[in-house]
Legacy VTK file of the C-alpha trace (Angstrom):
# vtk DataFile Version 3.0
C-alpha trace
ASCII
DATASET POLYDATA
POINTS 341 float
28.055 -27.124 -31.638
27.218 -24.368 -30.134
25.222 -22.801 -33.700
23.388 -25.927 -33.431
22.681 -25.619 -30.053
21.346 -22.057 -30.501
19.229 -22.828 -33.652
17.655 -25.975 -31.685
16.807 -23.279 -28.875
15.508 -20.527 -31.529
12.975 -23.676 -33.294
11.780 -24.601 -29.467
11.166 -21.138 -28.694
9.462 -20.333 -32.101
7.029 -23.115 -31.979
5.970 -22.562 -28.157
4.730 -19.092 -29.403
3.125 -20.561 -32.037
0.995 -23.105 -30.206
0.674 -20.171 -27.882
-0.691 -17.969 -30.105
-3.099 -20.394 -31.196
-3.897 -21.132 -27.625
-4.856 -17.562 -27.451
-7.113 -17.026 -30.033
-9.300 -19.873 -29.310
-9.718 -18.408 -25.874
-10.502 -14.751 -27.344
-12.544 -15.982 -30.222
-14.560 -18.214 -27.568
-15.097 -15.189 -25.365
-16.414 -13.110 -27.625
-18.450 -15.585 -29.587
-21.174 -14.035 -29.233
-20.595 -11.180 -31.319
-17.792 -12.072 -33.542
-17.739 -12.615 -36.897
-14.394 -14.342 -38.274
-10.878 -14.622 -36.639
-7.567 -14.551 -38.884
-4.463 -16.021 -36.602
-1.217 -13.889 -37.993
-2.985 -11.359 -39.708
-1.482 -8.556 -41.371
-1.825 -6.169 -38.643
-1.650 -8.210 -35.691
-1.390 -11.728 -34.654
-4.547 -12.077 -33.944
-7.843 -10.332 -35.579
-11.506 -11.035 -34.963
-13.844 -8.736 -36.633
-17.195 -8.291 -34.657
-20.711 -7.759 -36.110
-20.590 -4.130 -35.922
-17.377 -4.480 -38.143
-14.956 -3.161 -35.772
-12.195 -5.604 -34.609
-10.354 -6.460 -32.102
-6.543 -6.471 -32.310
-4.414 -8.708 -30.306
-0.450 -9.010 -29.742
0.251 -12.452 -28.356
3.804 -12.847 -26.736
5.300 -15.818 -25.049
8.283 -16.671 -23.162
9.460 -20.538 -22.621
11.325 -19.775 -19.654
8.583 -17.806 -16.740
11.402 -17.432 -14.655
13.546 -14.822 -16.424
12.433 -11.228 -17.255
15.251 -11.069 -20.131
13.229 -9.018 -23.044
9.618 -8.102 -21.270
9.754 -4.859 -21.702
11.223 -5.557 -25.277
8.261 -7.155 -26.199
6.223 -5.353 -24.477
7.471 -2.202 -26.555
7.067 -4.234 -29.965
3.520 -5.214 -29.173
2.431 -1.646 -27.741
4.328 -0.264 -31.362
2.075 -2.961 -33.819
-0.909 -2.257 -31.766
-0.742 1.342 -32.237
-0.834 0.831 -35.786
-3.808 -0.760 -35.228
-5.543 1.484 -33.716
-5.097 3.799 -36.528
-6.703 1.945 -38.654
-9.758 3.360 -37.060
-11.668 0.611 -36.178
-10.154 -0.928 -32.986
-13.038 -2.374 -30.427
-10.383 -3.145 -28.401
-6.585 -3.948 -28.392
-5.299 -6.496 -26.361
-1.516 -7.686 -25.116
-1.650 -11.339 -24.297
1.182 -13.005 -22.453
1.964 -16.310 -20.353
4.617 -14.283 -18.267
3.002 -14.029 -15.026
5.135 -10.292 -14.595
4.301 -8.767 -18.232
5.712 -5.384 -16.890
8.799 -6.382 -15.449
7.591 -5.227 -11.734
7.294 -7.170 -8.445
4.729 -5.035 -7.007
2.470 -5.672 -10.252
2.701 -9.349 -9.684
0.029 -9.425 -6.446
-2.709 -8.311 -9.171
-2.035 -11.029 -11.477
-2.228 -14.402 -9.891
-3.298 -17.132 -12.390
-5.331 -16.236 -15.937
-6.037 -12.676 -15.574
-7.760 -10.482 -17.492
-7.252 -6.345 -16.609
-8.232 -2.863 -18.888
-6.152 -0.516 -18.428
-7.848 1.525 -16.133
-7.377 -1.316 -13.656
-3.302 -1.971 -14.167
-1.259 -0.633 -11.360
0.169 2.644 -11.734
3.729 1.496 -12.222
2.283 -0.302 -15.061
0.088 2.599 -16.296
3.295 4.748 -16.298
5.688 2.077 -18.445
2.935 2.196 -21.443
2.143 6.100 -21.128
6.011 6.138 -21.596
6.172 4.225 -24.368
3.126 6.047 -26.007
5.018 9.366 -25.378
8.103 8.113 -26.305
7.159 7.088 -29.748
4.996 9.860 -30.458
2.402 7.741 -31.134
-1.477 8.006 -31.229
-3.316 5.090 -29.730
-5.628 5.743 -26.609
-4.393 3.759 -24.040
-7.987 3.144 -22.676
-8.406 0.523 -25.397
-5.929 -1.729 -24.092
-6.496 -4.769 -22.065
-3.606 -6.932 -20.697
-4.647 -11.176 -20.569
-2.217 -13.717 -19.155
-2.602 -16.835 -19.687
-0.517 -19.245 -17.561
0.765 -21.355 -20.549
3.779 -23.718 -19.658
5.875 -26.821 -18.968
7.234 -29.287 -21.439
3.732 -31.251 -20.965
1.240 -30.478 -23.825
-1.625 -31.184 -20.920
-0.140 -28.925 -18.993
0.342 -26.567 -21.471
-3.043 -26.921 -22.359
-4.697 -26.868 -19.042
-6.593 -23.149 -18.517
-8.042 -23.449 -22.554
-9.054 -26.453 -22.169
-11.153 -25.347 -19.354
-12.190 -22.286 -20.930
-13.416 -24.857 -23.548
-15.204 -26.696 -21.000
-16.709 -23.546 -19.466
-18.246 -23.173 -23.035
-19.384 -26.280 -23.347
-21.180 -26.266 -19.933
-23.007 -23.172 -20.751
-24.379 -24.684 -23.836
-25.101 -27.740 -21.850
-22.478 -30.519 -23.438
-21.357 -32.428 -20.699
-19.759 -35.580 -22.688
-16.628 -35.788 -20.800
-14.383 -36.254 -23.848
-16.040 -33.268 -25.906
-13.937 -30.639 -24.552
-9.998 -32.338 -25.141
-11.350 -33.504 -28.873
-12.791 -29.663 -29.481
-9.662 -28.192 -28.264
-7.348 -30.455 -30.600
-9.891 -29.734 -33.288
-9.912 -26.030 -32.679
-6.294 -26.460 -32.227
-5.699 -27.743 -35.860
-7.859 -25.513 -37.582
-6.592 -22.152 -35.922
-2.514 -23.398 -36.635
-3.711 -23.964 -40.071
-5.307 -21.065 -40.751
-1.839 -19.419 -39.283
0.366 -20.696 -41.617
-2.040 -19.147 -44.889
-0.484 -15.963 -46.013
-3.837 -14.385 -47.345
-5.521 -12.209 -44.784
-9.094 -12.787 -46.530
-8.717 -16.479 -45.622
-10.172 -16.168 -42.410
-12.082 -18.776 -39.559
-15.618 -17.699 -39.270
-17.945 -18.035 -36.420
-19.830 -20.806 -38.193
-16.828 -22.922 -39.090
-15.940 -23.015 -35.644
-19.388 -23.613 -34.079
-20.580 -26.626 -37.302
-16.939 -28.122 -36.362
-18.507 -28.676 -32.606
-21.996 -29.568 -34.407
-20.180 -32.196 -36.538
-18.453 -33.257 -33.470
-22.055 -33.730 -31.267
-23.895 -34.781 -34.175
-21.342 -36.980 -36.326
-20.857 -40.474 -35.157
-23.281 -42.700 -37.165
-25.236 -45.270 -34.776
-24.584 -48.535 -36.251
-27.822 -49.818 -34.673
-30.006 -47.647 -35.811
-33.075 -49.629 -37.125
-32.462 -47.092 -40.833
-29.271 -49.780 -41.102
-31.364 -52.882 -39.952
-31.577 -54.680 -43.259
-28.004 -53.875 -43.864
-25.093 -56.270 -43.514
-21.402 -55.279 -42.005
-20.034 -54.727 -45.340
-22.778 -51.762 -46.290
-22.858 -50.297 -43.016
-19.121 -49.581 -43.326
-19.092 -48.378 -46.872
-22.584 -46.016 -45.301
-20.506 -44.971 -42.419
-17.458 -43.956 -44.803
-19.549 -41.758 -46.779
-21.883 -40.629 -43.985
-18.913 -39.239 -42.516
-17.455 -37.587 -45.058
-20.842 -35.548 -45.922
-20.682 -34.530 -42.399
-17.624 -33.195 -42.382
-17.721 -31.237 -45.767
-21.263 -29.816 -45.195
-19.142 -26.722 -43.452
-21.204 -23.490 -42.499
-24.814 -25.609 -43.979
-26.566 -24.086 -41.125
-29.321 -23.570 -43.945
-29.957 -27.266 -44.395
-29.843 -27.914 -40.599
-33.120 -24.969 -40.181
-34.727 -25.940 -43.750
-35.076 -29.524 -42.221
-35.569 -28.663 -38.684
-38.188 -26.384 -39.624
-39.945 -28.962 -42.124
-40.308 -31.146 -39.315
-41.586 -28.782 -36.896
-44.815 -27.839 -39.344
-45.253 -31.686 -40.524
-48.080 -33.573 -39.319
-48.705 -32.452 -35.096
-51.726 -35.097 -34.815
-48.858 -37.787 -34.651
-47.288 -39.206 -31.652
-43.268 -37.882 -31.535
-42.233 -41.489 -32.645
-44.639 -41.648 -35.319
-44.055 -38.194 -36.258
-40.508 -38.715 -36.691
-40.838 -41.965 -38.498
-43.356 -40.634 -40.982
-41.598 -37.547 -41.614
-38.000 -39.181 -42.825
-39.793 -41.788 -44.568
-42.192 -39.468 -46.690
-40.071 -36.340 -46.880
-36.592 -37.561 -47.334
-36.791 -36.941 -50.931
-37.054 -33.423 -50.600
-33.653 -33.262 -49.542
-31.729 -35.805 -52.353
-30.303 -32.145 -54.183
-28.969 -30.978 -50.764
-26.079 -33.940 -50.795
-22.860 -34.350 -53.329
-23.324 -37.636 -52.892
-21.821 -38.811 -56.505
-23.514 -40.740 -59.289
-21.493 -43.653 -58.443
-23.150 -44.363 -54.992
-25.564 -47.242 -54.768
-29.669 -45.983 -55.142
-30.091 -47.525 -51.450
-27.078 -46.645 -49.691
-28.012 -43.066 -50.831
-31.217 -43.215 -49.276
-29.860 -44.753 -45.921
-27.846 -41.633 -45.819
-30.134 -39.294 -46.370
-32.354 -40.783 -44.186
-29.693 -41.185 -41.080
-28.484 -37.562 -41.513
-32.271 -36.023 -41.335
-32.645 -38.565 -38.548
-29.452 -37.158 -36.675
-30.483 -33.754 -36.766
-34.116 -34.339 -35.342
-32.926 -36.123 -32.474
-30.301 -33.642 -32.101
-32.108 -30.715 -32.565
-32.538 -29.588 -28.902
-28.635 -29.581 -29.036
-28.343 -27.780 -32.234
-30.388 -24.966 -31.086
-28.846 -24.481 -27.890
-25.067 -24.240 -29.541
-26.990 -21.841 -32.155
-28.262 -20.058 -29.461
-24.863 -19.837 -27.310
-23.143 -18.795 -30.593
-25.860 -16.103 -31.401
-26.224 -17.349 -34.719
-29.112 -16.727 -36.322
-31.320 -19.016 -38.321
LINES 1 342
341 0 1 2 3 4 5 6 7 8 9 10 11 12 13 14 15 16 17 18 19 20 21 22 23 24 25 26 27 28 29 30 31 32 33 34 35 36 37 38 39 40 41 42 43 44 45 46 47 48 49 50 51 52 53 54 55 56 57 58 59 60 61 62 63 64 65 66 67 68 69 70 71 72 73 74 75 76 77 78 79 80 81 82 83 84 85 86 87 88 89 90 91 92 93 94 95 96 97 98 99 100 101 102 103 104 105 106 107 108 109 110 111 112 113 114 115 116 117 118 119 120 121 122 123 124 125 126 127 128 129 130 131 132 133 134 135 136 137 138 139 140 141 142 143 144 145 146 147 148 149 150 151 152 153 154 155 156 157 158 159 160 161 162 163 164 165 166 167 168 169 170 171 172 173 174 175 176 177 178 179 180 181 182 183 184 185 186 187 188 189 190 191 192 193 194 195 196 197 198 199 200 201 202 203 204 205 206 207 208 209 210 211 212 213 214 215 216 217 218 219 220 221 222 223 224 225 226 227 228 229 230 231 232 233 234 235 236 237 238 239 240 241 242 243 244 245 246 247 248 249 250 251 252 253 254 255 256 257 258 259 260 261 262 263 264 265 266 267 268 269 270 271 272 273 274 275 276 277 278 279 280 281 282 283 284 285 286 287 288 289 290 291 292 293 294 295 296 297 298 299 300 301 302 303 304 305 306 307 308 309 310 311 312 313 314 315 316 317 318 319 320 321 322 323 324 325 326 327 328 329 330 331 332 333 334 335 336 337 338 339 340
């Protein structure tokens, strides 16, 4: 009983720092969107990796603890994390190396705890001294090389057998992002977070350390999710019955989903538009343009040959039609993402 008791305990434990860890490198990745590049979740260095722009990356050690009450092992994992993040750092191209934790006393000291009081986010330079001391100690200790000024220390209050509650300060960092890109749809931020959620435990459990998340997957999955959902009134679809619209819908939604990273297409079109015809009213404009251009565009879509001529050029039609109307949208996510046409 007691063997099953403790491998129940050692499952719990191991997928709370999972979801943890995946937790915390949605809120890194989102924080430094605008320079990153890709993020691998258990990497082969760390347990987190984005590389940046300027090709340097930034190495994170994520450790969790189920119960916030007890101190058993902090400075153990401290240690291990301060140990895989030194090899890290000599790797020689470490923009920063971070220790996050949901343990609101990471070092194990009551006098540290007044300067972390809910999500915090400290460099070294700002830890207490008492803290300072317990990783110059382990530096010494170990012989080893890293520069302690490249470490930051994050908690992340991350707890509770509720999944809400669990969830509670990313999903407000998500909705911080959102705001800032103007997307105020209430239910945007919970369905990016499970989204976001999905994608980063995936890409967790791949062994290969190429297969990475880039910038643009994550940004076209938030695209997809502001730009997706076909309007079953829209007067493309008004000489459709119920049974055509569903099979259009069905398809339209798969393109959607499986155009991933076809920022390309999105400017290509956008850009059409923009130089076609200015004499026209916007309404006009708009009409005109998907009606006359929308064959420019049949090559763009893996639509099959089985697909019915018209329901083919419904959906090409609705899709150009969905990014014009959307475009203000799509170039303010663009532009919050720095991504560049």
């Amino acid at each position: 009983m007691s063997k099953q008791k403790n491998s129940n305990s050692n499952a719990s434990a191991a997928a709370f720092g999972w979801d943890f860890q995946t937790n915390a490198a949605i809120l890194l990745m989102i924080e430094n969107i605008q320079h990153a590049k890709s993020i691998k979740v258990e990497a082969q260095t760390e347990d987190i990796e984005i590389k940046l722009e300027n090709n340097n990356i930034i190495y994170s050690q994520a450790k969790s603890q189920i119960d916030i009450t007890s101190t058993v092992n902090l400075m153990k994992k401290l240690k291990e994390s301060i140990r895989t993040l030194n090899n890290a750092y000599n790797n020689g191209d470490a923009e920063s190396l971070i220790y996050i934790t949901n343990h609101p006393n990471p070092f194990n000291d009551k006098y540290s705890t007044q300067y972390i009081i809910g999500k915090t986010k400290l460099d070294y330079e700002e830890l207490p001294i008492q803290c300072k001391n317990k990783i110059i100690n382990i530096i010494n200790k170990n012989k080893y090389t890293l520069n302690p000024s490249k470490l930051k220390v994050y908690i992340v209050p991350f707890w509770g057998n509720d999944k809400d509650n669990r969830d509670k300060i990313i999903k407000e960092a998500v909705s911080e992002f959102l705001a800032e890109l103007q997307i105020y749809t209430p239910y945007t931020p919970k369905k990016m977070l499970e989204i976001w959620q999905n994608d980063f435990f995936h890409n967790a459990t791949i062994p290969d350390n190429k297969i990475r998340i880039t910038k643009n997957d994550l940004i076209w999955s938030l695209i997809v999710e502001v730009c997706g959902n076909l309007d079953r009134s829209d007067r493309i679809l008004e000489d459709c019955d119920d049974a055509a619209i569903d099979e259009i819908e069905r398809i339209y939604k798969t393109i959607i989903d499986n155009k991933t990273e076809d920022f390309l297409f999105i400017n290509r079109v956008l850009n059409d538009y923009r130089d076609y015809n200015k004499q026209l009213t916007l309404n006009q404009r708009t009409s005109k343009f998907i009606n006359e251009e929308y064959t420019r565009y049949s090559n763009d879509f893996d639509i099959g040959n089985n697909i019915n001529e018209d329901y083919k050029k419904c959906l090409i039609k609705l899709i150009i039609n969905k990014i014009i109307a959307k475009r203000d949208i799509i170039y303010r996510i663009k532009k919050g993402a720095n991504i560049c046409d």
